[in-house]
C-alpha positions in Angstrom: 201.9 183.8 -55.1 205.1 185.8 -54.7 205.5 187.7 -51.1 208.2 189.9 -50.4 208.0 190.9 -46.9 205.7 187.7 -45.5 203.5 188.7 -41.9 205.7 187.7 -38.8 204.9 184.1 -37.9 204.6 183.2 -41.8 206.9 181.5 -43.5 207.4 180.2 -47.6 207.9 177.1 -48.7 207.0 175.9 -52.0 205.5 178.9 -53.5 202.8 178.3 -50.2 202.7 181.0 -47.9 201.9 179.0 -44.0 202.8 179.9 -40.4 205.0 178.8 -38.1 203.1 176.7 -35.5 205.2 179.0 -32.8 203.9 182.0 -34.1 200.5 183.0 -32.3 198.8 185.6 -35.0 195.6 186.9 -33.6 193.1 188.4 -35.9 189.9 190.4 -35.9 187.3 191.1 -38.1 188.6 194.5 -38.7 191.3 193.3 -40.7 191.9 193.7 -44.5 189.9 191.4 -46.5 193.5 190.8 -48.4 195.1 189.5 -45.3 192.4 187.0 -44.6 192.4 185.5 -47.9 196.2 185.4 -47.4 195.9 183.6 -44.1 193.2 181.4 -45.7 195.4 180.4 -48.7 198.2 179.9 -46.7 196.6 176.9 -44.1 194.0 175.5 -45.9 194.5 172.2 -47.7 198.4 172.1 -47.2 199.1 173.7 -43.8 201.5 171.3 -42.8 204.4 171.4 -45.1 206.5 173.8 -42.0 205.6 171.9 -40.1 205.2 168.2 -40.5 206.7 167.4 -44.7 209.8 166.6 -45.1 212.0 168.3 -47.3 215.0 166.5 -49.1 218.1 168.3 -49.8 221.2 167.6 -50.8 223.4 169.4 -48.1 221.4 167.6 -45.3 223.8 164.9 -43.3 222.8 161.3 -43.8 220.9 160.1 -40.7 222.0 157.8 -38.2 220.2 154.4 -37.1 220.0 153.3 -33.4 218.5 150.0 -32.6 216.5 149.8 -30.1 216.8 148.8 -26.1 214.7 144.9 -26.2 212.7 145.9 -23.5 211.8 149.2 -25.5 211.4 146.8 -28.6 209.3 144.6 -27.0 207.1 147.5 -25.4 206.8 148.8 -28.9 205.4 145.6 -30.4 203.2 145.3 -27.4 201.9 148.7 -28.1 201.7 148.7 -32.0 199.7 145.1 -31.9 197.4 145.7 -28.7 193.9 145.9 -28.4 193.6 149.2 -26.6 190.1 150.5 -26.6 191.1 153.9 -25.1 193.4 155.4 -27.4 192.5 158.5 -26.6 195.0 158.6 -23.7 198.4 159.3 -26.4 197.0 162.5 -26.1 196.7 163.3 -22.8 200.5 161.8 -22.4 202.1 163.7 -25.1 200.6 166.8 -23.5 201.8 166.1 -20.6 205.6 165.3 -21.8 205.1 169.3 -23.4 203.8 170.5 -20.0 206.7 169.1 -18.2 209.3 170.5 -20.5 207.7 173.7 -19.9 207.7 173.4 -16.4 211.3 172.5 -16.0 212.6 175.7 -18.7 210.5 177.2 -16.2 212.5 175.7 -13.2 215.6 176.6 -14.7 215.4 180.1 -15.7 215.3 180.9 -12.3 218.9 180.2 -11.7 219.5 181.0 -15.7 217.3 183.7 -16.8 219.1 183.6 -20.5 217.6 180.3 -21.1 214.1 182.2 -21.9 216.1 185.0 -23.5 215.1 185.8 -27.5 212.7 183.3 -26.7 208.8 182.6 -27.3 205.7 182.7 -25.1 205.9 179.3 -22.7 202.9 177.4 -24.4 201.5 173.9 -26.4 200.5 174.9 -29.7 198.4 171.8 -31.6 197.1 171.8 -35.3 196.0 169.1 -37.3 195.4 168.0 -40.7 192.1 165.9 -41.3 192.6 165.2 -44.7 196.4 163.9 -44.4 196.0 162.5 -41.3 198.9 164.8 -39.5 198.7 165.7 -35.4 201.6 168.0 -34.3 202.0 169.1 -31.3 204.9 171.6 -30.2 206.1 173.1 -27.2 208.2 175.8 -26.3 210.0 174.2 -24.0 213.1 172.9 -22.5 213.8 170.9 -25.8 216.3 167.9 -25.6 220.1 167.2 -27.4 220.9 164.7 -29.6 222.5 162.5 -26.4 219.3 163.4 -24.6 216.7 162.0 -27.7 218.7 158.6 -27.7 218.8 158.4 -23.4 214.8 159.3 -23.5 213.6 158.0 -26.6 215.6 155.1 -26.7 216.0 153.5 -23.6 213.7 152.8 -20.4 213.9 152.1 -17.0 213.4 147.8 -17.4 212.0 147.7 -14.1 208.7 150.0 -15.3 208.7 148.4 -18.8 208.6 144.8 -17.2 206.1 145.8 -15.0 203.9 147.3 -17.5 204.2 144.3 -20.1 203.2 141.8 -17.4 200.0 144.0 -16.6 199.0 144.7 -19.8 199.4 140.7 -20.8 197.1 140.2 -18.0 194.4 142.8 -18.5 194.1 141.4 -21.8 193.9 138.0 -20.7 191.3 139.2 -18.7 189.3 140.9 -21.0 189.9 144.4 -19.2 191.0 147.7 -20.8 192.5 150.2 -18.5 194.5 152.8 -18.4 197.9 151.3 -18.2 199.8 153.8 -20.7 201.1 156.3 -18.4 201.2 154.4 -15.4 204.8 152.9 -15.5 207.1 156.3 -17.6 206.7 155.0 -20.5 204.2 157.8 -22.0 205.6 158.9 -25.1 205.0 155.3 -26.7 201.2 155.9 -25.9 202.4 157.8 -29.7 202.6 154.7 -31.5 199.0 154.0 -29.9 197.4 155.9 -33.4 200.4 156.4 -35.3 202.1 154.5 -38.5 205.3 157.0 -37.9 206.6 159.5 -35.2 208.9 162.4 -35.9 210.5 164.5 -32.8 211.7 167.7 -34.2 213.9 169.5 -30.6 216.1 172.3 -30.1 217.6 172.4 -26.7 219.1 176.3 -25.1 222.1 174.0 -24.2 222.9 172.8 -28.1 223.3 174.9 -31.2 221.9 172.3 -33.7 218.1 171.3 -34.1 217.6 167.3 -34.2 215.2 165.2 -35.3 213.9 161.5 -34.7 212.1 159.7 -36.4 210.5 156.0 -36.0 207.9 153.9 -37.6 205.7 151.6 -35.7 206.9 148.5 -36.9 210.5 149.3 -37.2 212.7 148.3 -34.4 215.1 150.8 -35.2 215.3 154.2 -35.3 217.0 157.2 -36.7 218.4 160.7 -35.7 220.0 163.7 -38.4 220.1 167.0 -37.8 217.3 169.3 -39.0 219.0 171.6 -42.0 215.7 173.1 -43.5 215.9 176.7 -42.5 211.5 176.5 -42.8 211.5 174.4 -39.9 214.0 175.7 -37.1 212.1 176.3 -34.2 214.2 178.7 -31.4 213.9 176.3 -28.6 211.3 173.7 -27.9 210.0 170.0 -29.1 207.7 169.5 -32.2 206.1 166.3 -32.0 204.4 165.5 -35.3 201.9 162.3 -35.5 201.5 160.3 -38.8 198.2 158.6 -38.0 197.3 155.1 -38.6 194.2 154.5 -41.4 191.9 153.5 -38.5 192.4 156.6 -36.1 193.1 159.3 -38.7 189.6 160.3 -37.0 191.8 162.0 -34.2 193.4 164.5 -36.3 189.7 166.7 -36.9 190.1 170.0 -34.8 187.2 169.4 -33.2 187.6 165.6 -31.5 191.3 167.1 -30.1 189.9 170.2 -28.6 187.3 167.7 -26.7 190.2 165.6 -25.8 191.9 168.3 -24.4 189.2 169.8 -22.5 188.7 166.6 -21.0 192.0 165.5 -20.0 193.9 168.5 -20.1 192.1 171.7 -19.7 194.0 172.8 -16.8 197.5 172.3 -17.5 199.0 175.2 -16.1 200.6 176.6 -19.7 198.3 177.9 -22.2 197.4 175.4 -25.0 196.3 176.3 -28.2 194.7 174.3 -31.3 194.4 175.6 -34.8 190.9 176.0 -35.6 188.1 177.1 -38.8 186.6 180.5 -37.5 184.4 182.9 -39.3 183.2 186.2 -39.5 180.1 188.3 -41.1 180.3 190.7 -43.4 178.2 192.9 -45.8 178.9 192.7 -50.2 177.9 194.6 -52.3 175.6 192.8 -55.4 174.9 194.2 -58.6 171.9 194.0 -60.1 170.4 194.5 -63.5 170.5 198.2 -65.1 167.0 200.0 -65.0 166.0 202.7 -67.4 165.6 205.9 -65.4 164.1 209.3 -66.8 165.7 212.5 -66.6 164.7 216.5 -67.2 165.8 218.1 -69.8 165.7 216.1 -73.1 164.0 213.7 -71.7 166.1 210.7 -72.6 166.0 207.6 -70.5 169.7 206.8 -69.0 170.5 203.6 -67.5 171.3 203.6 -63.8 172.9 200.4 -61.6 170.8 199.7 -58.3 173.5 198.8 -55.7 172.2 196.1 -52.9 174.7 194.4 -50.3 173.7 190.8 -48.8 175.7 189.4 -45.3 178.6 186.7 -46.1 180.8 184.6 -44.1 184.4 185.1 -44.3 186.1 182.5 -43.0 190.1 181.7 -42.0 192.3 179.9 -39.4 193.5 181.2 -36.0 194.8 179.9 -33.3 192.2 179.3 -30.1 193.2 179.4 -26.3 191.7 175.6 -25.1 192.3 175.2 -21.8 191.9 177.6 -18.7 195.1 178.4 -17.7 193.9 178.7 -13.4 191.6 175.6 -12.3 188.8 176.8 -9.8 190.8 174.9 -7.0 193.6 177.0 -7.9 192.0 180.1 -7.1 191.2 181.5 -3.8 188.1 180.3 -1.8 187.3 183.8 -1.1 187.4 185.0 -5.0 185.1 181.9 -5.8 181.3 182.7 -5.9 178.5 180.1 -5.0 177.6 180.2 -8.6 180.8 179.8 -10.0 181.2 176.4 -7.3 177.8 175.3 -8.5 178.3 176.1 -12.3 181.5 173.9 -12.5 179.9 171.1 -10.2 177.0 171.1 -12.8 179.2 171.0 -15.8 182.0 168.4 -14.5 179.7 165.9 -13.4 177.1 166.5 -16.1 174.3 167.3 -12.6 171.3 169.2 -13.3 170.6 170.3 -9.6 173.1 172.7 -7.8 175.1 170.7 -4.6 173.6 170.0 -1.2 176.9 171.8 0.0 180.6 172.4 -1.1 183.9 172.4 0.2 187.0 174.1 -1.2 190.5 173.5 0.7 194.1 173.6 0.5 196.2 171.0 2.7 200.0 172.1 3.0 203.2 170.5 4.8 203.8 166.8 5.0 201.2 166.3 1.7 200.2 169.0 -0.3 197.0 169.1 -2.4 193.8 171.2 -3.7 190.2 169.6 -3.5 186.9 170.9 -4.1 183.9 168.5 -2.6 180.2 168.2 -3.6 177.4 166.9 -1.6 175.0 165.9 -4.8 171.6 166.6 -4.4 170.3 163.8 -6.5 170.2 160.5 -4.4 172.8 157.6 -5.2 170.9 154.4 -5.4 173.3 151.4 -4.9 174.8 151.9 -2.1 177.3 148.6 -2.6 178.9 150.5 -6.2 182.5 150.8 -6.0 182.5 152.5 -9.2 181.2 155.8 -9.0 183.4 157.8 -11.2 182.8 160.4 -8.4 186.0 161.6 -7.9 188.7 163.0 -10.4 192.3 163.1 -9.7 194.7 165.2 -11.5 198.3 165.5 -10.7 199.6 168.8 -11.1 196.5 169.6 -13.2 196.8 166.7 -15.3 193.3 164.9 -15.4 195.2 161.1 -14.4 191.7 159.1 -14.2 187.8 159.2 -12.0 188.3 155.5 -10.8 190.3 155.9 -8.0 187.2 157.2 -5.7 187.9 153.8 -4.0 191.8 155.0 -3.1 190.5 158.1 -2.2 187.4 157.8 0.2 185.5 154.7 2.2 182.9 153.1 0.8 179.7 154.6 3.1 181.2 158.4 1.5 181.4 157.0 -2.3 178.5 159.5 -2.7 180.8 162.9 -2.2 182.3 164.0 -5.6 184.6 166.7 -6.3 188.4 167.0 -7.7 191.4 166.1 -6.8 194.9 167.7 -7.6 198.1 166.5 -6.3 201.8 167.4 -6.5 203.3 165.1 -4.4 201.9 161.9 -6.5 203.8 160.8 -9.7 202.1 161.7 -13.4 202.5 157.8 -13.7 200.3 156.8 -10.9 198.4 153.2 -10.7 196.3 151.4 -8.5 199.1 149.8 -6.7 200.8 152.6 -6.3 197.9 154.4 -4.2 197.0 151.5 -2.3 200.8 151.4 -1.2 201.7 154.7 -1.0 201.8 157.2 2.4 200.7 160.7 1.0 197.7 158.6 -0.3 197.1 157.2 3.2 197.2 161.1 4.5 195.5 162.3 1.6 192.6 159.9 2.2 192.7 160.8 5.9 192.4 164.6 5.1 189.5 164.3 2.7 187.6 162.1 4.6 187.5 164.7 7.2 186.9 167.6 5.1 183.8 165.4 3.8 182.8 164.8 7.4 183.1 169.0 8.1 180.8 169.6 5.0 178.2 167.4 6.3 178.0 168.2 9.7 177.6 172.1 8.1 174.3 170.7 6.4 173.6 169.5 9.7 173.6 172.5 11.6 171.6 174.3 9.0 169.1 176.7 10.1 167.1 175.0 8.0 166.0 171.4 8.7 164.6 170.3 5.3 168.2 170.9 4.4 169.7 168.0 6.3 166.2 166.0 6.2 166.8 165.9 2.0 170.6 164.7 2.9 169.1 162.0 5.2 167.0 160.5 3.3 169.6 160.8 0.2 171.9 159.1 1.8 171.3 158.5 5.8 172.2 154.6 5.1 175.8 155.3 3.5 176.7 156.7 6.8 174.9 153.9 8.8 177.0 151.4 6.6 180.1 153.8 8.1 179.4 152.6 11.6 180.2 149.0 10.4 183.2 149.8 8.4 184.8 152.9 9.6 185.8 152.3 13.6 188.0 155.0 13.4 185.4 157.9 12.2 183.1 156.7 14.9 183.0 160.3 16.9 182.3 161.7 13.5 179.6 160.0 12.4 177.9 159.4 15.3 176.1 163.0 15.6 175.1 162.9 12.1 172.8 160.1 12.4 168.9 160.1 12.7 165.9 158.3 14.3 162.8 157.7 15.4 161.7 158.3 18.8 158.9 157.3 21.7 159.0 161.3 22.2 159.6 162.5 18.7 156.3 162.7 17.0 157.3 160.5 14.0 159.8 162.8 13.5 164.1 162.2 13.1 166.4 163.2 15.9 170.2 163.4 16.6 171.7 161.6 19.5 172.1 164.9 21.0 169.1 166.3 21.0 168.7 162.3 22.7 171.2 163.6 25.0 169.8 166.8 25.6 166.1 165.6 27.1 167.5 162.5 28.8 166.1 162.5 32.7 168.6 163.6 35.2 168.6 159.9 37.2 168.7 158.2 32.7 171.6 156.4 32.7 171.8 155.0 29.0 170.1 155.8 26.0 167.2 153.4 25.2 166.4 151.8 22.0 163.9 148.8 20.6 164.3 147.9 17.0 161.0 146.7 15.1 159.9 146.4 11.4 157.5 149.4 11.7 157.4 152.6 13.8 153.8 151.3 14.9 154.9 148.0 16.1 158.0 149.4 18.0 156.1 152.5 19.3 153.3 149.8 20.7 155.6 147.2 21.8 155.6 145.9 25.5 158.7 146.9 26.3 157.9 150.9 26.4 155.6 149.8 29.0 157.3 150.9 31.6 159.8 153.7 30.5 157.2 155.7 29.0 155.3 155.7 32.5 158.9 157.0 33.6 159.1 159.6 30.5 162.5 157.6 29.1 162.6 158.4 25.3 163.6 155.1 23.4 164.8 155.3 20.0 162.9 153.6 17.6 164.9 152.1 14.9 162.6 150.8 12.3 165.7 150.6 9.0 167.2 146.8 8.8 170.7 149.2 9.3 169.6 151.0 12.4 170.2 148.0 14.8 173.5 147.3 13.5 175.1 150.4 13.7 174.2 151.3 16.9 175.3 148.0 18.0 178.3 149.1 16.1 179.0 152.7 18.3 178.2 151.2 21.7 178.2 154.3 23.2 177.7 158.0 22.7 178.8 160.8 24.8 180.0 158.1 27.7 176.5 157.3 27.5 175.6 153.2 26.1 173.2 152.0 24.0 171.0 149.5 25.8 168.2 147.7 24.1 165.1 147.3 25.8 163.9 143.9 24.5 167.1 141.9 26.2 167.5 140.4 29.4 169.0 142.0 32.7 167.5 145.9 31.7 168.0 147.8 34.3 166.3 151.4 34.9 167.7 152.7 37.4 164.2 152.4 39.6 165.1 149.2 41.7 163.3 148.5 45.2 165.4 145.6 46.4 162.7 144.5 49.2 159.9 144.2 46.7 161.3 142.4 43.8 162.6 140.0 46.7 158.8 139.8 47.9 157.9 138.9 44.4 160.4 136.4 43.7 159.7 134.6 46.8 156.0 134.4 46.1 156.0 134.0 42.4 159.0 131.8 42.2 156.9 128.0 42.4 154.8 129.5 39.3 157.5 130.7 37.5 159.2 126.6 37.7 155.7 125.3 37.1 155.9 127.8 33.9 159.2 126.4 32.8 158.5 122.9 33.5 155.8 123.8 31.0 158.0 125.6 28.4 160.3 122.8 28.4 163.8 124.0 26.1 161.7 126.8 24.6 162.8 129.1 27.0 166.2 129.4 28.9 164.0 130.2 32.5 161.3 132.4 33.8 161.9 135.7 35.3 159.2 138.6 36.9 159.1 141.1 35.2 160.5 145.0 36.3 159.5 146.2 32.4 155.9 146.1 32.1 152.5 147.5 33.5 149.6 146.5 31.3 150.8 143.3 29.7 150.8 140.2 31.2 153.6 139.4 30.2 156.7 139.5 27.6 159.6 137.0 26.0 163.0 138.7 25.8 166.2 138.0 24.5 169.5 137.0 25.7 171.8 139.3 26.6 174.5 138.7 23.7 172.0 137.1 21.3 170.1 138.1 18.0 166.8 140.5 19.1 163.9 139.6 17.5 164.4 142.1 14.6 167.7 140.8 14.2 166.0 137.2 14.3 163.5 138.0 11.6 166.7 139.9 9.3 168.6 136.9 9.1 165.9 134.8 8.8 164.6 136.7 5.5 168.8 136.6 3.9 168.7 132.9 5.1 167.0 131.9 1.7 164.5 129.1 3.0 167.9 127.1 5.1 167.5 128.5 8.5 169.5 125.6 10.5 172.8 127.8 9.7 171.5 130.3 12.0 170.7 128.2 15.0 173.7 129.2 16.7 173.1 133.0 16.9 169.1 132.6 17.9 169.4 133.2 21.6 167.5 131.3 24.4 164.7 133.5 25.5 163.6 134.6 29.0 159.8 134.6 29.3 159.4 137.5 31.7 155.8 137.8 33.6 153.8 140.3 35.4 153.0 139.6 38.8 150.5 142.7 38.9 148.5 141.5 35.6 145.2 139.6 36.6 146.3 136.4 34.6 149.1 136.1 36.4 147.7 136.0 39.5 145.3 133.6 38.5 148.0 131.3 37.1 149.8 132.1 40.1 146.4 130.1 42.3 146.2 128.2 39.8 149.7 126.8 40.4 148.9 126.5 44.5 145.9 124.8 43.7 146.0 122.7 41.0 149.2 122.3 38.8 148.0 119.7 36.5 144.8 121.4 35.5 144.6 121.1 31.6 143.1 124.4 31.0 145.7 126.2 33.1 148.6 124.5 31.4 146.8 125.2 27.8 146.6 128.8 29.3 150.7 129.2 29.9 151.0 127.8 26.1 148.8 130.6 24.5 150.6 132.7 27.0 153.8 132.3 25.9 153.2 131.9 21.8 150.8 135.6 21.6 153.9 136.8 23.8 156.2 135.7 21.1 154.0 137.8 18.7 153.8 140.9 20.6 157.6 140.8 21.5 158.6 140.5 18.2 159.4 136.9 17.2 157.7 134.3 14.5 155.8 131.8 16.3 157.2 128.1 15.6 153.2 126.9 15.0 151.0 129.8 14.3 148.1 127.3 13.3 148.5 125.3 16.4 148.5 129.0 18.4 145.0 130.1 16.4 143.7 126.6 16.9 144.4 126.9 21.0 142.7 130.9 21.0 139.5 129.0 18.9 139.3 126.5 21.4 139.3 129.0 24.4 136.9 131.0 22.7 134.5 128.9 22.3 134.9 127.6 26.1 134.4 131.6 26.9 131.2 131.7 24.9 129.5 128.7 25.9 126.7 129.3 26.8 126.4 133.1 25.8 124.1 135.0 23.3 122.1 131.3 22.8 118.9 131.9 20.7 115.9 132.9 23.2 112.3 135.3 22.8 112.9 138.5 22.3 111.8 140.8 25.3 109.0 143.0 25.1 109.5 146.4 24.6 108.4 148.8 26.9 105.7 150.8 24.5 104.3 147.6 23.7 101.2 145.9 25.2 101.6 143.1 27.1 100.7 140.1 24.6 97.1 137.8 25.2 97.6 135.1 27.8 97.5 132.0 26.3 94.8 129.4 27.1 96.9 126.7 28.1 98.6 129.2 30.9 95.3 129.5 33.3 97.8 131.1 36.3 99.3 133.9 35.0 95.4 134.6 33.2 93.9 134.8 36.9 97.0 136.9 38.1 96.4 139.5 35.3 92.5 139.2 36.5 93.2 140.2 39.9 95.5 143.1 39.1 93.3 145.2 37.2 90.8 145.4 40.3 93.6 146.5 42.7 94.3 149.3 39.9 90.7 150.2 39.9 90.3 150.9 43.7 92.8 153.5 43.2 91.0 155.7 41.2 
């Protein structure tokens, strides 16, 4: 097809008409039918020759062969031979390389405005050819000389290349494929990752001549000549063309890059646009057959054509914008909608609920970076997953990888999820180099405070279900920060929740704690228990509920811990009511001296009893209505504790001996037992039943305090026994009284005395008629 004056952005080669992959033709459906079949003709089938063929001719100079630096060599092999199962990542390098280029033409027009003179639009432009196999990216920017192709394709720093060949040897030792391409500068090799041959077509402001290099993947040479075809001069830029390997030719289909790229790099700050199949409808017209139509006159049939049209798809090639040019961080908070936040949450992380809350920030200065965060509203389950894929980091809007949550945030906050985008980390970052870096250290700070804001805005929600669904989501990740996050403590301390003595079985802060503590309260008050029931009911509440003390009722396994954790909260500490030494604040020095002097024989005759059971016997200053009550040591396990260890001991308990604390059995001088014990004692100190009494004293206190007794069938045996000593005698099997309608029953004959008694009463009746 002969073409005198070809479109702007088409060029001939061949006797094909095709475009330039700078040019950027748009087209509507408004356009001549003619021009679409030309565009049509033109990139279908063989749409590559500009681009990507090579052309020989015989006024092109030779080429000349460079041999490669041996650690480049050696990366090369280790490249072309590896294993990689994510080969997905060339692209996401080699778009990055073309973003940089632009960025630094950018960077330099400022002081040299003429570099962008003449010049085209700053972009990536990507087409592909499924059925050769052919990817080609271009770029418009910086470009690079012929001295500059063999410094940055030819060479490498040693240092990152040595590094990089020792960690991949090892992942694959290991069996592990990450992403290592990238991570040590050496991401235009990731090429050679799905490609047979590479050709890097540049043209530099700062040289006259275009250059081109070319490699093949088992070659450890390669070559550079200067590009003479007049069809593929570009004005400035880098075309990077990709001969694909049989295996991964499935990369070059329009539709697999455009997901690539909206995964990795859909917001590159330059426009990037792929070469896609579009189409548009359109009416024909279809003849039909002739049909014999009468007319006036002579009345001779004529034969007339019925016209009907039927819709048809035209289609043709365009280019297609990719990526959005502004990320949703990028923009202003202010400009950003609820929907818009909740929409992108939704459709990053593939949720189905909008967020519990969001957080959109820009941290400047020292470190500089955008984040939004997410509460999710769908509840994380393991709370011990250090892979959560919840958080993804781009530097400078380059997706670099979602599995460095672990760099970014603590453990107990693994559940926030949101984005990441730095400019102050390298493109080439790794694990080591978060874990040893500074601005990640302030980064990490920053975030996790940000997290700790959007929370504690749940939290002081007007309405509660808000923060009761964000509890119960996730209450124990920030129980598990008590025990790992010292430094945080102030900040996660009013977020937590509990049951209370006061609360009606509902969850309270510490400071609405604070808030109804009793003027003369000088700690807050808590018992820890397996049940709200048993821990509402225990002993210890005896007394501080007669006082109106509130004690927190912490019925999770994590509740005890992480209070234990805090220590205190507002200057006020955490005191648990089922240890030794509690003091409420109510002491009357001359009475508990009274008490002590006349209970203290009973409480050594108790002891002496107890034997190594119990570290000694105290009166009680706790309790009203029981008799009495076994508490712990001071600095040893509670009973709740006791029995949590005891259920992860996995049946070999000795291990834990050292932590089980003695006991104090604590009595109460004002309960009828003990006063009866207490005589007991005076009187007779040997008496078997008194000393069996103490025994089934101290085991059902064991029970009611919280602890396992060490012989429940010897315990039930003892309350059988005692039982049956209480009935003796009871409820035996005698007549059954009369009842009061009822006559009184015949005398019998062999009873003649009562038969004369019942003779004489009837006569005394009578004389009172």
């Amino acid at each position: 097809e002969s073409v005198t004056n070809p479109e702007p952005g088409v060029s001939r080669l061949g006797g094909k008409r095709l475009f330039s992959v700078l040019a950027a033709p748009k087209l509507n459906g408004a356009e001549s039918l003619s021009s679409l079949k030309l565009r049509e003709s033109a990139l279908v089938g063989r749409r590559y020759e500009s681009s990507a063929a090579a052309v020989d001719s015989s006024d092109a100079p030779p080429a000349e062969k460079f041999e490669y630096q041996a650690e480049v060599n050696r990366l090369m092999d280790l490249i072309v031979h590896s294993l990689y199962s994510n080969k997905e990542v060339f692209l996401r390098e080699l778009v990055s390389n073309a973003s940089d280029a632009l960025d630094k033409l950018r960077y330099l027009s400022v002081t040299d405005p003429d570099l962008l003179k003449d010049g085209p639009e700053l972009d990536i432009r990507i087409q592909t050819d499924k059925d050769n196999g052919i990817i080609t990216i271009t770029d418009s920017g910086i470009g690079m000389t012929r001295q500059e192709l063999v410094d940055s394709l030819g060479t490498i720093a040693s240092s990152g290349t040595a590094k990089f060949l020792k960690t991949l040897k090892e992942s694959q030792e290991a069996n592990v494929d990450s992403n290592l391409i990238g991570q040590f500068g050496v991401g235009f090799y990731s090429a050679f990752l799905v490609s047979d041959k590479v050709a890097v077509s540049t043209k530099s402001p700062k040289s006259e001549q275009q250059y081109v290099w070319e490699a093949e993947a088992e070659s450890n040479s390669y070559t550079i000549r200067e590009e003479t075809d007049p069809e593929k001069l570009i004005p400035r830029g880098t075309r990077l063309t990709l001969y694909l390997k049989r295996d991964d030719k499935g990369f070059a289909h329009p539709e697999r890059i455009q997901k690539l790229l909206k995964n990795y790099s859909q917001f590159v700050s330059f426009p990037i646009y792929t070469w896609q199949e579009k189409g548009f409808t359109k009416e024909v017209e279809v003849d039909e057959d002739p049909a014999e139509v009468k007319t006036e006159g002579d009345g001779e049939p004529k034969k007339e054509v019925k016209k009907k049209t039927k819709t048809v798809v035209e289609k043709y090639w365009d280019w297609e914008l990719t990526n959005e040019t502004q990320p949703i961080w990028l923009r202003t908070p202010k400009e950003v909608s609820t929907e818009e936040y909740n929409e992108f949450y939704k459709k990053t992380f593939n949720e189905y609920l909008d967020p519990l809350a969001s957080s959109h920030f820009t941290t400047e200065g020292e470190v500089e970076f955008r984040s939004i965060l997410y509460v999710p509203a769908t509840k994380k389950e393991d709370i011990t997953d250090r892979k959560t894929k919840n958080i993804r980091l781009y530097v400078k809007r380059v997706f670099i990888s979602d599995d460095f949550d672990g760099e970014l945030f603590p453990r107990y906050l693994s559940f926030v999820k949101g984005v990441v985008d730095s400019n102050d980390l390298p493109l080439n970052v790794s694990r080591e180099i978060l874990q040893e870096s500074r601005i990640v250290r302030i980064m990490r700070k920053r975030l996790v405070r940000k997290a700790f804001d959007m929370i504690l805005g749940i939290s002081c929600s007007e309405n509660r279900d808000d923060y009761e669904a964000f509890w119960e989501n996730y209450g124990k990740f920030l129980k598990l920060g008590c025990m790992e996050d010292k430094e945080n403590h102030k900040r996660i301390a009013p977020l937590l929740r509990f049951f209370s003595s006061q609360s009606n079985e509902e969850l309270i802060s510490l400071d609405e704690y604070v808030e109804s503590m009793k003027p003369e309260q000088k700690a807050i008050y808590y018992i820890a228990g397996d049940s709200l029931s048993s821990a509402k009911n225990a002993p210890f509440l005896e007394k501080l509920n007669e006082m109106g003390y509130e004690v927190l009722l912490l019925i999770d396994p994590m509740d005890e811990v992480s209070l234990t954790n805090l220590n205190s909260y507002k200057d006020k500490s955490f005191v648990d009511i089922s240890k030794e030494d509690l003091d409420l604040g109510d002491k009357n020095e001359e009475r508990e001296k009274e008490m002590k002097q006349e209970y203290s024989q009973t409480c050594d005759w108790i002891k002496k009893r107890l034997g190594e059971r119990v570290a000694r016997v105290d009166v009680s200053n706790r309790l009203s209505s029981s008799p009495c009550v076994l508490v712990a040591a001071k600095f040893g396990w509670s009973a709740n504790m006791e029995r949590l260890m005891r259920a992860q001991s996995i049946g070999d308990t000795s291990s834990l001996d050292f932590m089980r604390s003695r006991k104090v059995f604590e009595i109460n001088p004002e309960h009828e037992i003990i006063k009866r014990l207490n005589a007991a004692c005076r009187i007779n100190p040997d008496d078997p039943e008194a000393l069996k009494a103490i025994d089934i004293l101290f085991e059902t206190s064991m029970i009611s305090s919280g602890f396992t007794p060490d012989n429940p069938t010897d315990l039930s045996g003892k309350i059988y026994d005692m039982m049956s000593t209480a009935m003796a005698g009871k409820w035996a099997s005698q007549p059954q009284p009369a009842q009061p309608s009822q006559q009184p029953a015949a005398p019998s004959s062999s009873e003649p005395e009562p038969l004369e008694a019942e003779v004489v009463e009837p006569v005394e009746a009578g004389q009172q008629k």
